[in-house]
N, C-alpha and C positions, 0 to 999 in steps of 0.2 A: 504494500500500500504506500502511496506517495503522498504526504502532508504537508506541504511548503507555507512556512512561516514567513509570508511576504514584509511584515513589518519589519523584522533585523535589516531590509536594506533600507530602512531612512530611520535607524533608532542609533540617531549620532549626536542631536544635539543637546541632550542633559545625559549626564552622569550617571552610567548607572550607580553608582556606590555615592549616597549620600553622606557629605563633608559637615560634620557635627563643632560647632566652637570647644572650644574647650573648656568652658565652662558648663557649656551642657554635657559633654562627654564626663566632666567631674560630677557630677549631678546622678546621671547613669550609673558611673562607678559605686560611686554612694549609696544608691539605691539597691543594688548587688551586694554593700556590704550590710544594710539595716534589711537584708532579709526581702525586698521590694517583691512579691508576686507579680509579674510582668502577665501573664497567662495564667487565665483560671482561679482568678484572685483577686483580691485587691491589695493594697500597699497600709503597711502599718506604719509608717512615718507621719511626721503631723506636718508635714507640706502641705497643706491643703490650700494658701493661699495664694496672692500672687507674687508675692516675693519671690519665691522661688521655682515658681512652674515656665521653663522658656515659651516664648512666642512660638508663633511658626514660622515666622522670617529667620530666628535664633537656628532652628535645626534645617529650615529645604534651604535657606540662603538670601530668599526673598519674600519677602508679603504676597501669600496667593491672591488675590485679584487687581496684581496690576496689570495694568495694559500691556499685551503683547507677551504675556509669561504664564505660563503651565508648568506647574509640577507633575511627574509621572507620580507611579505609584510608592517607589521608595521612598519619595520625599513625604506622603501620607502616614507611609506604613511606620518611619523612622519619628514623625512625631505623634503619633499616639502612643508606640513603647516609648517613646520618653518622658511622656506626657503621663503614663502611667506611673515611672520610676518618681514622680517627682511629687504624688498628693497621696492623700487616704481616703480624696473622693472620687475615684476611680479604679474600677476593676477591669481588667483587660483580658476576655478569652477570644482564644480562635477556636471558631467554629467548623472549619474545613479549611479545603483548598479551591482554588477556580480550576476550571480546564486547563489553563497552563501552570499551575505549581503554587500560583500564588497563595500565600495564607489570606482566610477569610475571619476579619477580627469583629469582635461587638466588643462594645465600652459601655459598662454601665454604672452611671454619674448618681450619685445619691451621697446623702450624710455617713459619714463612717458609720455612726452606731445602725443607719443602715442595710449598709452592705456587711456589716457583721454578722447582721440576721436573713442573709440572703432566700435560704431556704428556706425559712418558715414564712417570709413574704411571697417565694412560690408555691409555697403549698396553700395559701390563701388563696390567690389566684385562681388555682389548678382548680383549688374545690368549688369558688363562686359561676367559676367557668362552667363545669359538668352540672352544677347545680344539684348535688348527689352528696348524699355524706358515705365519705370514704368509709367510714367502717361497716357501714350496711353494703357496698355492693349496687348493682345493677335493680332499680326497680325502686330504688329509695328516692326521695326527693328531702333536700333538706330542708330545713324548718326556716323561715321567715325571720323569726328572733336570731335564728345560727347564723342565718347570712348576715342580718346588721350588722352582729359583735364581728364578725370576720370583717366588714365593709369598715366599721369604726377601725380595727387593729390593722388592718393593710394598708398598704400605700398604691397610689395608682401607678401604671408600668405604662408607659409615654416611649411609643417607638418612632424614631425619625431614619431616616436612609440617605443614601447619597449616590449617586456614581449608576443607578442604573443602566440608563443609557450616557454611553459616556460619550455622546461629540452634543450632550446637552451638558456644556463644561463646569457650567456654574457650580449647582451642588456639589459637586465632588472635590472642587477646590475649597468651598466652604468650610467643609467638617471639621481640620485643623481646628478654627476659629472659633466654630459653635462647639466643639467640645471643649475648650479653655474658658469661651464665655461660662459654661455651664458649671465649669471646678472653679474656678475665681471669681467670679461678679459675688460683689458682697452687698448686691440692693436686697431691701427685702423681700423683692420678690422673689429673683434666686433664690435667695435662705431657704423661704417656703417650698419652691421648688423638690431643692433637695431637701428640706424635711418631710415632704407630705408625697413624694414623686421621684420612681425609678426612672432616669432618663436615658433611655439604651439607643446609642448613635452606634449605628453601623458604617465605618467609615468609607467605604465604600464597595458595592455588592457585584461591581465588575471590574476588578483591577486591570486584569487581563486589557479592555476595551480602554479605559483609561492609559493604558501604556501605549495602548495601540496611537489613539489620539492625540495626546501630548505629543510623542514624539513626533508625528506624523508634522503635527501644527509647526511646532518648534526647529523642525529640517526645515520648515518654508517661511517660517513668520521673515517680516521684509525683503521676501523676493515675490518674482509673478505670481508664484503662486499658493499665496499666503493663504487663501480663501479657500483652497480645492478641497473637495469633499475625499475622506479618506477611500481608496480603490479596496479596500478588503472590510468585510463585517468585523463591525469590534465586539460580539462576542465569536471565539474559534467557528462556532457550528452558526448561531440564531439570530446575531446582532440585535435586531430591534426589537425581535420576538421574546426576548428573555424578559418581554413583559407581555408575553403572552403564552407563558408555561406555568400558569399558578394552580391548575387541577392537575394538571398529566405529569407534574414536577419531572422533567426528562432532564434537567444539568442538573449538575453537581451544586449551581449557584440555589441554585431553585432550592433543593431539598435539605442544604444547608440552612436555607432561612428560614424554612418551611420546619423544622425540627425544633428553632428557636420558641417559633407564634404558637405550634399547637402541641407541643410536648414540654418545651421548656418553662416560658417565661406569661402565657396566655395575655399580654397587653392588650390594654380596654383600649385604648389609642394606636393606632396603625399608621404612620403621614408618613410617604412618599412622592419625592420630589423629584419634579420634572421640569422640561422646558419643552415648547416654546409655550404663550401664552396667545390666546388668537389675536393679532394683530389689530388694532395701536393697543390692544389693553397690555397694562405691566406684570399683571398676574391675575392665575385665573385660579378660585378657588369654589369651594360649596357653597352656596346648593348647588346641585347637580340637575342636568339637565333631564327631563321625562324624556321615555319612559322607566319607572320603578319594577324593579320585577318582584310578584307577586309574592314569593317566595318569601324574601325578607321582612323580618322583623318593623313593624311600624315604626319602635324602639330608634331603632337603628338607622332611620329616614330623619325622623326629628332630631336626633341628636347629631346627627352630620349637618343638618340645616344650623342650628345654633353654635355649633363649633365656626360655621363659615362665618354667622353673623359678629360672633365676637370675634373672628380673625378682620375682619372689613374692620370693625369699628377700631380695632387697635392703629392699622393702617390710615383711619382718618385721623386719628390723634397726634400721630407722627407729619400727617401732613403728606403722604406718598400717596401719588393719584393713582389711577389706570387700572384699579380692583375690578373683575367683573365674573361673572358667575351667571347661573342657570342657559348656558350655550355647550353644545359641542361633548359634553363628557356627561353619561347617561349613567343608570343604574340598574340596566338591565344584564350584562354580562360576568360572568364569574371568573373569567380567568385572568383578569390580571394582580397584580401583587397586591392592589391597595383593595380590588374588588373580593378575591378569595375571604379577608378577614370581615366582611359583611356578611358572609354566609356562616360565619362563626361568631355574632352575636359581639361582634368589634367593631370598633369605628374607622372602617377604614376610607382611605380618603388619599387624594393628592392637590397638591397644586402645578398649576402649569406658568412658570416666570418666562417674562419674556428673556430672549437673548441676545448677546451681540453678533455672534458668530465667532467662536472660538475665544480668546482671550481681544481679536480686533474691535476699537468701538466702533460703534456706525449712529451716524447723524440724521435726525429725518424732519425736513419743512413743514410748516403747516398746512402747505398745499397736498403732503401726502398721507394726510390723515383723510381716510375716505369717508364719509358719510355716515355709512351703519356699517357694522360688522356681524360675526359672527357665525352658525351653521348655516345661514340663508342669506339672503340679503335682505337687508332691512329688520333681523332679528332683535339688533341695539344700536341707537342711533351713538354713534363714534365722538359727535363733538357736543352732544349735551345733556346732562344728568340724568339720569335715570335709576329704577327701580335695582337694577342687576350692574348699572354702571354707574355709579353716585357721584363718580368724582375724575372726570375723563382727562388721558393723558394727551395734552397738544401736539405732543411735537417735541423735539431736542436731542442733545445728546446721551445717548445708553452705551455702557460699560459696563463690561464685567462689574466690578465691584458694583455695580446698581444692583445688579442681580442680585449678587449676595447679600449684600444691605436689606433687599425685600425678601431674599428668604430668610434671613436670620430673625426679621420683624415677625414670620409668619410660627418659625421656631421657637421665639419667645414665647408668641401669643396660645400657641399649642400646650405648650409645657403648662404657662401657667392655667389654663381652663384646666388642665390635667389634677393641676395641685388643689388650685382651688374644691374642686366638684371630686374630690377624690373619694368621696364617700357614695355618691350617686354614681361615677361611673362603675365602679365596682360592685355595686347593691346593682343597679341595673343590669350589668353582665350576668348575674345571678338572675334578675326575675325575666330576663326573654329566654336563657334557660330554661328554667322551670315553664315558662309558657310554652317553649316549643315540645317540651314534654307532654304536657298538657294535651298542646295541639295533638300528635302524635298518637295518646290514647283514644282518641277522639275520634281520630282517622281523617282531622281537619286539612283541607290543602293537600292531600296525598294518604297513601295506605297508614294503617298502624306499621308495617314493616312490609321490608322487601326480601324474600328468603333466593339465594342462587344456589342453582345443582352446577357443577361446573362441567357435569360430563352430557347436561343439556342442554351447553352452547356449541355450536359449529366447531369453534375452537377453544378449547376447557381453559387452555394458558390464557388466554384473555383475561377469563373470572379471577386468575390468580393473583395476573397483572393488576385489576380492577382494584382486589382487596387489599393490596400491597399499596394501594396510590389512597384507600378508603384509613390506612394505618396509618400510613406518614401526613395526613390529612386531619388526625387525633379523634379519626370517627370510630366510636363501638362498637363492635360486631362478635361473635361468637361462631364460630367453627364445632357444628355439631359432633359429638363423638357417637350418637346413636341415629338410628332410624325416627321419623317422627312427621306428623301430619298437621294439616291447616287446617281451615277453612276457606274452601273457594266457595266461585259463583256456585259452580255446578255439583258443591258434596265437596267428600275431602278429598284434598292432595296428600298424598304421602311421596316422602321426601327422604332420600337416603343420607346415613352418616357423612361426613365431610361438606353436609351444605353449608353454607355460609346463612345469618341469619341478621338484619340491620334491624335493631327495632327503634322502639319514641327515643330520643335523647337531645341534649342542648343542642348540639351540634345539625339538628335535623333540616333546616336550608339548605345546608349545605349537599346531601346525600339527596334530598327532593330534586334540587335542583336539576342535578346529572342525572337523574334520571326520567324525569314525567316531564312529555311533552311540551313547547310551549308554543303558544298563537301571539307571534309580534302584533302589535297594535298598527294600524294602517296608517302611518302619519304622514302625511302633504305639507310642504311647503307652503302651498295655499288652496282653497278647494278645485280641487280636479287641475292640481298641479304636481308638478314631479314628487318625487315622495323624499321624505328628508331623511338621509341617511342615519340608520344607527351607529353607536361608537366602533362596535366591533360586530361579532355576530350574533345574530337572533333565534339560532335554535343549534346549540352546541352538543346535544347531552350524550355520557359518554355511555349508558346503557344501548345507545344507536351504533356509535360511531366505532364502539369496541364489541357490535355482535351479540352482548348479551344477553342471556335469556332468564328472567327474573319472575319471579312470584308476588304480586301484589297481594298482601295479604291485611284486609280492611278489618278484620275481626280479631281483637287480641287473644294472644293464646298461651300456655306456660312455655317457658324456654325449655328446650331438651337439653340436657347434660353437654357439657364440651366445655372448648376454652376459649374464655376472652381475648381479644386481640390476637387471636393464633393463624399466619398465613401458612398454608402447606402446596407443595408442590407435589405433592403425590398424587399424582392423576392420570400418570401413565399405565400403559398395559399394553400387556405382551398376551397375542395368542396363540396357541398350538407351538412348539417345540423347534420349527424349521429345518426342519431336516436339509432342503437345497438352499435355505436362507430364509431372509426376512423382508419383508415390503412397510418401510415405514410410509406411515399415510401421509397425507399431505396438505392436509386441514389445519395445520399447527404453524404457524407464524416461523416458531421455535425451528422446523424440520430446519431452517438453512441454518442457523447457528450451532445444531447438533451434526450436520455436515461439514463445519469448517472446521469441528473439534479436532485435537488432538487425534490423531489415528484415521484421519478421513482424509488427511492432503499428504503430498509427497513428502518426506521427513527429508531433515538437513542434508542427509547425505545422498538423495536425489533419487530413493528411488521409488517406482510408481504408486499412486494413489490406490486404495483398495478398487475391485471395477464397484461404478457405479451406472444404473441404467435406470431409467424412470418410465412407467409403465403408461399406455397410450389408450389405454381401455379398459372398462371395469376386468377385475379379475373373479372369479368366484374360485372360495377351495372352501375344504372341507371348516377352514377355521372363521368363515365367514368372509365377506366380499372386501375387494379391496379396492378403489375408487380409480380412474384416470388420475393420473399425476401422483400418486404415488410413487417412492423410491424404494425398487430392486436394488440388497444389500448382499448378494450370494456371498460374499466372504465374514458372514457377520453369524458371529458363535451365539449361541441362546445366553450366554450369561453376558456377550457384551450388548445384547439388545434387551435384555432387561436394565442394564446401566445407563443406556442410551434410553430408554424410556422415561426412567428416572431422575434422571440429568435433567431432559429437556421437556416432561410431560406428551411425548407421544404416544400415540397407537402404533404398534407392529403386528403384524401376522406372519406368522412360521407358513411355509410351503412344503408339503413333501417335494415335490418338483417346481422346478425352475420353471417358467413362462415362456411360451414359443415364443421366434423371434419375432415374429409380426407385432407380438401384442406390449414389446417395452424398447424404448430408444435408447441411445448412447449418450450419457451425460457427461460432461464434467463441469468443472467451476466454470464460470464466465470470466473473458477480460474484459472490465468493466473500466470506462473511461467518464468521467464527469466533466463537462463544461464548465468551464467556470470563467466568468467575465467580470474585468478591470470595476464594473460597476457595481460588484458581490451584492449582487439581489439573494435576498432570501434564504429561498427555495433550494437554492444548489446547497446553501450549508444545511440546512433541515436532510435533503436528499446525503450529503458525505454524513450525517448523526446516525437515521437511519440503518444505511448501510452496514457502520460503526459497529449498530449495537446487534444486527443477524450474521455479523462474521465475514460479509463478502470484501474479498480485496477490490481494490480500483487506486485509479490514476487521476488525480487533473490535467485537462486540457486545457492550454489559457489559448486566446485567438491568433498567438504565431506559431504554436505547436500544431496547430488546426491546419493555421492558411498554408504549414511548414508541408503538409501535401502526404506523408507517409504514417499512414494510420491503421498496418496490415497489424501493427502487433495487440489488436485490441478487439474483441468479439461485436460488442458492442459500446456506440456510444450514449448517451444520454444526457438531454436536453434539460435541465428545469427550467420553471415556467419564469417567462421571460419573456417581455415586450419585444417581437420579431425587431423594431429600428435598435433594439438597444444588443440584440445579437448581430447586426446585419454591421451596424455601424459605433456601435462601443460608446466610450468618451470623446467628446468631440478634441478636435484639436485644438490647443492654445487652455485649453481649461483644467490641464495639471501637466504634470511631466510625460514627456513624449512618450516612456516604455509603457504610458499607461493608456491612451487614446487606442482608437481606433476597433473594429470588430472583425466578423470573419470577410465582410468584405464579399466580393467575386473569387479572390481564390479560395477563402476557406468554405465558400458554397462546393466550387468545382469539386473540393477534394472529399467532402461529405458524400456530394454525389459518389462521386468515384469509389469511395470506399463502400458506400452500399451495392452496386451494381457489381462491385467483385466479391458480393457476399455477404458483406457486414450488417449489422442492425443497428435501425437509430432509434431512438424511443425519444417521442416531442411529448414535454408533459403541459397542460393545461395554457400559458399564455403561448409558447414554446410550439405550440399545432400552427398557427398561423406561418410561422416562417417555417415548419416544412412544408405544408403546402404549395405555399413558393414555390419554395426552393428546389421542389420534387416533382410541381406540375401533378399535385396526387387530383382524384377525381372526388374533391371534397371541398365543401365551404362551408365556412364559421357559421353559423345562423346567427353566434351572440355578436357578433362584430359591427362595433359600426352602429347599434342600436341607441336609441336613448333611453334614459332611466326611466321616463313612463312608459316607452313601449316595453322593454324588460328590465326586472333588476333583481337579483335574487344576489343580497351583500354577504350572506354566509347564513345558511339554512342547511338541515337533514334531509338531503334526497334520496328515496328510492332507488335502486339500480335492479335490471334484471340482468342474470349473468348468465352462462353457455359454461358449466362446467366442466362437460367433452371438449372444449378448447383447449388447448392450448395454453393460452392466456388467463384462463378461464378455472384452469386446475386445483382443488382443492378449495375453492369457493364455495360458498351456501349459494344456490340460485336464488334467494332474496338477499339483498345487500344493501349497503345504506352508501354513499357517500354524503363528506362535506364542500359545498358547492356556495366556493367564495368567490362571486364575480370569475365565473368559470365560467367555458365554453361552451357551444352545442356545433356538433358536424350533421352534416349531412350531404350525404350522396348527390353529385352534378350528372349531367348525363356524358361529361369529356372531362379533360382535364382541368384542371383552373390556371393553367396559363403557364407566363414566365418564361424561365429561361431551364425550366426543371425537364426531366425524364418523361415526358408525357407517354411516349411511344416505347417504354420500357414497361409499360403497368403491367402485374402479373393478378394474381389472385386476391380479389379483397375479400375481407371478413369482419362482421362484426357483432364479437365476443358480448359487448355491453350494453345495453339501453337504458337511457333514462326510463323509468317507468312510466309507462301510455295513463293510469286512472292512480289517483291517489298517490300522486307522486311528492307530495310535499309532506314530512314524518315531522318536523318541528323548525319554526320560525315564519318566514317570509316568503312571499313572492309577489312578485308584480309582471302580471304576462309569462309567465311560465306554460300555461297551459296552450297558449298558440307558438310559443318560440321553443321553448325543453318539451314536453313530454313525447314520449314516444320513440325520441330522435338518439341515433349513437350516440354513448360517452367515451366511446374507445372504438379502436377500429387498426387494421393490421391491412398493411397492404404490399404485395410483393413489387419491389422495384431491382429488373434486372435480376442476380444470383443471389440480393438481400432483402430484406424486409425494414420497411418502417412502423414503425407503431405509433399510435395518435391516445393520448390521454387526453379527455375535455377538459378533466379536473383532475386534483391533486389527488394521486390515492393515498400518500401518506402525508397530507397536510399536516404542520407543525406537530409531527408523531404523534397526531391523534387518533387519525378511523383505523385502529388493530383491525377491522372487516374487509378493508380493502389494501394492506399491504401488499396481500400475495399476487394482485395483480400488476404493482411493479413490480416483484420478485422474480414471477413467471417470464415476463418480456426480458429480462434480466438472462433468466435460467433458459430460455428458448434459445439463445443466441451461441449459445454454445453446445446444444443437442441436436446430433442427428437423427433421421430418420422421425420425425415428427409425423404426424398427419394434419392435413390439409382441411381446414372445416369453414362452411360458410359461416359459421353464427349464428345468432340471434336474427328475425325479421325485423331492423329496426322501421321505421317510419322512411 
């Protein structure tokens, strides 16, 4: 596998090894010798003021927000351990690592006599959180009186963030600053602060992306190209997405922080800080724009509205204009950072500051303050007061340091509501608890529980998947250890051992949510006007999007014996003995990652693979059927295919005899190549995560390896989705450094071509179809292309798919399947080619494996014109050009690693490109 670390070629202009004064270096030494807990502790020296705690100019070298200067992340990470050596109001733990090595730290700022009692202010927390008295167990609810006295003796726990997305530079330079203000300020508000409020600054949640940045800025600041947007994602795999992995926790960042909120530390306050703010405002804070999803706590709506209010009002106090709110940032979605802690009875929330652009300021006229701003036009009028905009910003100069100046006013104001109300938000954590319990017995807004058999889903590792993400999520669940029945519509269910069982609990939003349907509300910009876009998506749930197959269970029942919180992966099975081997199925996600294992690829010293052949038609034997696309393992002993089951939760079936040869193909791995362009959309790093985590090898291809013409060493290649001008033609020129401009151009079409026609496969995933069409002259066009938002608009809903599991592409699929279709495509068949300069007269065989579903194709969220533009119509499709194939994705199958239901059909396009003897099938009849 090939991973190129494009940033080391411009990470020259700051230091890596941060240059400490020597007085702070004595300070450190000091602290080393009075015992200083730097991790996992706090500091027992009575430093606690500002005498002795250094600036952050004292340890990075400069004051973070002057113009034209970034610190990376050693200049961060170097003054909060010294920041820790130097007080006893401050405890410093890491929490992880990021994807590239970094330590991930939290600091949490409170009175010594505090953080002395750290634990038993978490287990305040923990209990007001579950709403449950820990020594009763499951089923208890705790008493009213119990909670106040906890609500009286707790402190509230106030979480603030930085650095998420890090080319939003501000926050992340800030935290130095807000974490000293927070150990030294001797106003009385501080005081309160830390007497009555845990303040836990994470200093920043993507170092990785912040190094990327900095450096990036800092190689160019005062030359052309001081402004250029950085050419690689700053995070490894998701860049902008790492705030958009707050249910499916897939990084390592994620599940760090996620182990803090719902295992650790339970904070009534969640604030996560962003940029930009929508334009001229200076910052955008709550309330939040409608629509509210249903799901959530009423609680939880008011008290984010009054946190906004008294942040506004602090900001008029101060005198800082440009406050604006109820535009643009909704409350209907769960998955991002500040949104997940809403579905856990937390206030979570962000602000959006405006920016300069990097550390550069930029000035702006009063001529370019527009009229009204916001998600429409005409939403808030721009240049005078208003309900949501009270105090509007004309015009001037912005700078970093503004920025920070306005988040640090917003940091204050947060903290101190925190300190203040610390008895209501802690008693209120406790009573939407206990309400959602309530709810729950009731069977209000969803089942009493939801029970999963996991060997009655398509694929079982899903469920396991599912429980695993329902754990690290701090939701309650039981793993049956016996057999045991419900109550359904139609009489009982009975339910075997190992079901999984969710019942009433605090946490219960949060488990409703991903699972039970939802109908977006039809909002218009104006009546019978285009529709106003939601924040993100409007029917996300992962009971769809991972296959699921669940038990509503409306009627309460006693729980069967088993274990709390217990995830097992024992799901596999093995049948009959194999006498000529084993046929693992191929319904299991897992099968490629249990093929890449150890003992399935050619060992160091070169020599061949076990054979591997995948089978092209149901099998029948005596130990029951074995599906198309299954993998024939003839050299696989019965006790390593019970390992192999075990390992990786598959199905195998023993064979007395091997399979004629007609009815299984010749497999082996794929050489798997990924595109990846100068403008790192996305999708391509979601696509290299993916891959990552089933085991397959692959390449990058950037646009001169492409246009370079010789691409015989690679089975297939693969497109992510990606605006056809922004593959065709790249970064423009003159808008950063030349090796980064440009795309594949004419020659790297030519050579794409050429590589398929002598064989090879391409696969175009979702924006990514359009330019092979092109580019191929295939006999297909976009139907979404080119539309407008009233005639279609489907922003990211659960769509129906029917699938052709005899395909090919198709193999180990449920013939009902769910995709997520985020301003995704629809094809459909032309009666020639569609043009160009592509292969028209090389067309072989089309096929099409997938279809949007023709009646009921919409499973949760939105649409708009779906039913004349999607239904019916391919979502996939394979078409022979010349000795190779192309393959057409409409939509993403593994969007942001969520739909586990349709991976395997990139897997499959993947796995086809390097077996032979396949069979040829028309498909599905789509539309």
């Amino acid at each position: 596998m090939s991973i190129v670390t494009i940033s080391s070629r411009y990470r020259t202009a700051i230091p890596r090894a941060v240059r400490l004064s020597p007085a702070v270096r004595g300070r450190m030494a000091l602290g080393s010798l009075l015992g200083v807990a730097l991790i996992g502790g706090c500091a027992t020296d009575s430093g606690g003021g500002g005498g002795d705690v250094p600036t952050p100019a004292e340890v990075i070298g400069f004051a973070p927000g002057e113009d034209y200067k970034l610190t990376n992340y050693d200049g961060i990470k170097a003054y909060f351990e010294t920041l820790a050596a130097s007080t006893d109001r401050m405890a410093l733990e890491q929490i992880g690592e990021s994807t590239r090595g970094e330590p991930l730290y939290l600091a949490a700022i409170s009175s010594p006599s505090n953080l002395r009692r750290l634990e038993r202010i978490k287990e305040i927390t923990r209990t007001l959180a579950y709403a449950r008295d820990p020594d009763e167990g499951y089923g208890s609810v705790l008493a009213e009186e119990e909670a106040r006295a906890l609500a009286r003796e707790g402190v509230a726990i106030v979480w603030i963030d930085g650095g998420l997305h890090a080319t939003e530079v501000a926050h992340g330079q800030l935290m130095p600053e807000m974490a000293r203000h927070f150990v030294t300020d001797e106003s009385p508000e501080t005081r309160r602060v830390r007497e009555n409020a845990v303040v836990l600054l994470m200093p920043n949640m993507n170092p990785d992306g912040l190094n990327i940045v900095a450096d990036w800025y800092m190689s160019n600041v005062g030359g052309e190209f001081e402004m250029a947007r950085v050419p690689e994602l700053y995070h490894h795999y998701i860049g902008h997405d790492n705030n958009r992995d707050w249910y499916m926790l897939t990084q390592v960042e994620t599940q760090a922080v996620t182990r803090q909120l719902y295992h650790n530390w339970f904070p009534q306050i969640v604030y996560n800080q962003h940029q930009s703010s929508p334009f001229p405002g200076r910052i955008w804070m709550p309330p939040f724009e409608n629509p509210v999803n249903p799901h959530l706590d009423p609680l939880v709506v008011s008290s984010l509205n009054q946190m906004g209010h008294s942040m506004r009002r602090r900001f008029d106090e101060e005198g800082k204009p440009g406050v604006n709110s109820g535009i643009v940032f909704d409350l209907w979605w769960n998955g991002s950072m500040r949104g997940g802690p809403d579905y856990h009875n937390m206030l979570g929330f962000l602000t959006e500051t405006a920016g300069a652009g990097y550390a550069t300021p930029r000035c702006y006229d009063e001529d370019e303050i527009p009229d009204t701003f916001g998600a429409r036009a005409g939403h808030l009028p721009a240049k005078t007061p208003s309900t949501n905009y009270n105090n509007p910003w004309l015009g001037g100069c912005w700078h970093l340091r503004d920025a920070m100046d306005y988040m640090m006013t917003a940091a204050k104001a947060v903290a101190d509501m925190g300190a203040k109300l610390k008895e209501e938000y802690l008693f209120n954590h406790y009573l939407m608890g206990r309400r959602q319990i309530e709810r729950g017995n009731a069977a209000e807004g969803g089942p009493f529980a939801y029970v999963l058999d996991p060997r009655a889903s398509h694929d079982p590792g899903t469920v396991v998947e599912f429980m695993g993400l329902m754990s690290r999520s701090g939701i309650e669940f039981l793993r049956a250890s016996e057999p045991f029945s419900v109550s359904g519509p139609e009489g009982e269910i009975g339910l075997p051992a190992g079901s999984y069982v969710i019942p009433p609990q605090a946490f219960r939003p949060y488990v409703v949510d991903l699972m039970e349907p939802k109908e977006y509300p039809d909002r218009r910009q104006y009546p019978g006007g285009p529709p106003e876009p939601p924040y993100d998506m409007t029917g996300y749930e992962l009971r769809f999007q991972m296959g699921l197959e669940a038990v509503n269970v409306d009627e309460p029942f006693d729980m069967p014996a088993g274990e709390w919180g217990e995830v097992s992966s024992d799901i596999g099975e093995v049948r009959g003995e194999g006498a000529a081997g084993f046929a693992a199925h191929g319904n299991a996600n897992s099968i490629y990652l249990a093929l890449s294992a150890p003992g399935g690829e050619p060992d160091e010293g070169g020599d061949e693979a076990p054979e591997r052949l995948r089978t092209v038609e149901m099998l029948t034997t005596p130990n029951g059927e074995v599906p198309a696309g299954s993998y024939w393992l003839p050299d696989l002993s019965a006790d390593e295919a019970r390992t192999l089951a075990a390992d990786h939760g598959l199905t195998l079936t023993g064979t007395s005899s091997a399979p004629s040869a007609g009815a299984v193909a010749e497999a082996r791995p794929p050489r798997v190549a990924i595109y990846r362009s100068w403008q790192a959309p996305m999708p391509e790093g979601w696509t290299r995560w993916v891959l990552d985590q089933y085991g397959f090898e692959w390449e990058n291809v950037w646009d001169a390896d492409v246009r370079g013409g010789d691409l015989s060493r690679f089975d297939v290649i693969l497109l992510p989705s990606q605006a056809p001008g922004g593959i065709a033609n790249g970064n423009l020129p003159e808008t950063m450094p030349e090796e980064y401009t440009g795309g594949l151009g004419e020659p790297g079409a030519a050579a794409l071509r050429a590589f398929v026609e002598a064989g090879g496969w391409l696969v175009a995933v979702d924006q990514a179809v359009d330019y092979a069409i092109e580019t191929f002259g295939l006999p297909f066009r976009n139907r979404a292309r080119g539309l407008s938002s009233q005639e279609f608009f489907i922003p990211g809903s659960v769509i129906r798919l029917d699938v052709d599991p005899s395909h090919p592409l198709g193999y180990g699929m449920d013939e009902a399947a769910m995709a997520l279709f985020s301003r995704s495509q629809v094809l459909e068949r032309t009666g020639g080619a569609a043009g160009g300069a592509g292969a028209a007269g090389n067309i072989g065989r089309i096929s099409t494996p997938v279809c949007y579903a023709d009646a009921d194709f919409l499973v949760s969220g939105w649409t708009l014109g779906g039913e004349e533009v999607l239904a019916g119509y391919p979502a996939a499709a394979q078409i022979g050009v010349g000795d190779g194939q192309v393959v057409l994705f409409a939509f993403r199958p593994h969007f942001r690693g969520q739909p586990r239901n349709t991976f395997k059909l990139l897997f499959n396009a993947l796995a086809a490109s390097a077996t032979e003897g396949l069979p040829e099938s028309a498909g599905l009849r789509c539309r």
